[in-house]
N, C-alpha and C positions, 0 to 999 in steps of 0.2 A: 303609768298614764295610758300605753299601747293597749295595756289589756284589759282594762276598764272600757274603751272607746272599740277595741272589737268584740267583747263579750255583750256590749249594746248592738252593735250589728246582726251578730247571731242572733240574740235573742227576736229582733226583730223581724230577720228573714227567717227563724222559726214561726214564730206567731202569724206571719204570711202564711207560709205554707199550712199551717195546721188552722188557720180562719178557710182557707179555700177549700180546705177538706171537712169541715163539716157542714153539714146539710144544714140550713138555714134559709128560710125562707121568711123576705120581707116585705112590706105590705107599700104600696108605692109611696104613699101618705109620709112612711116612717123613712124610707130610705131616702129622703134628704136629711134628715135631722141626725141619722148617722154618719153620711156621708161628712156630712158638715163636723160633726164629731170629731170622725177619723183625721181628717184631715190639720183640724188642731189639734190632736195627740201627734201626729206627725211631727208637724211643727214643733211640739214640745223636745219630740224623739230628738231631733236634727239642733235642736239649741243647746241641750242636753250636748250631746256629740259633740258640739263646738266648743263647748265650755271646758270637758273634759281635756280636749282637744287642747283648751287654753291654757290649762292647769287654776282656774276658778272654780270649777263646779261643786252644787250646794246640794244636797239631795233634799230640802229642804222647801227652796226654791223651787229643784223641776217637777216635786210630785204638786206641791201650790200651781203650778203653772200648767202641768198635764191637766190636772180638772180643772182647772176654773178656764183653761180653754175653751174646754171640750163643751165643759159645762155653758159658757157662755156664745158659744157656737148656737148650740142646738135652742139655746132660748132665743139668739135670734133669728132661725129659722122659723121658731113655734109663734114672736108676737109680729116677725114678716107675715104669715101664714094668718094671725086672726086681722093682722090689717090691710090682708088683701097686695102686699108688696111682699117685690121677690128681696126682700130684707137680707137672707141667706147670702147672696149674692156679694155683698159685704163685706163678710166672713169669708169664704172665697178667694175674692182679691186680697182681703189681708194675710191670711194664713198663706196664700199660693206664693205671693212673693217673699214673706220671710223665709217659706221653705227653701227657693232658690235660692236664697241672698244664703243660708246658710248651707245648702250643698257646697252651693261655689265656693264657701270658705272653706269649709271639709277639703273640700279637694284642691285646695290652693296646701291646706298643713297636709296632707299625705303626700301631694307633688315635693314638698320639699323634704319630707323625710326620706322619700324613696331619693333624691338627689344626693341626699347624706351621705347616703351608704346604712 
């Protein structure tokens, strides 16, 4: 269970590191609709995490849930955008709080393992 939930960490704080190291340049228009993206693939990352965490997880499930986040993030940024509302904004609150709601459990199952011994 331990190394399935930090080989997701790695991999994660690799893809960090190696997204800031290449040269990409984005157009203002698009960097919300990634923004918006990312931040549901986050979200998917950290459910993911908990899940494992929980001894539930589906691969089946988080990669469904990666895109159709991600995906359904950035569509609402795109028909925010043709109807003139910050639509995006939405997406946002919703993903921003799942993410916390599942750090904080992250970190409630590693506080007790580290109590374990």
């Amino acid at each position: 269970m331990w190394l399935g939930v930090w080989l997701t960490l790695l991999g994660l704080i690799l893809g960090v590191i190696v997204g800031l190291n290449i040269p990409m340049v984005l157009t203002k228009a698009h960097a919300k609709y990634l923004s918006v993206a990312v931040l549901a693939a986050l979200d998917s990352v950290f459910g993911g995490v908990r899940a494992a965490m929980e001894e539930h997880f589906d691969h089946t499930i988080f990669l469904s849930g990666f895109f159709a986040n991600a995906l359904l993030a950035a569509g609402l940024a795109y028909i925010g955008e043709r109807l003139g509302i910050d639509l995006y904004l939405a997406a946002v609150v919703a993903f921003g709080v799942r993410l916390f709601q599942n750090l904080a459990i992250i970190r409630r199952h590693l506080v007790r393992g580290i109590k374990r011994g």
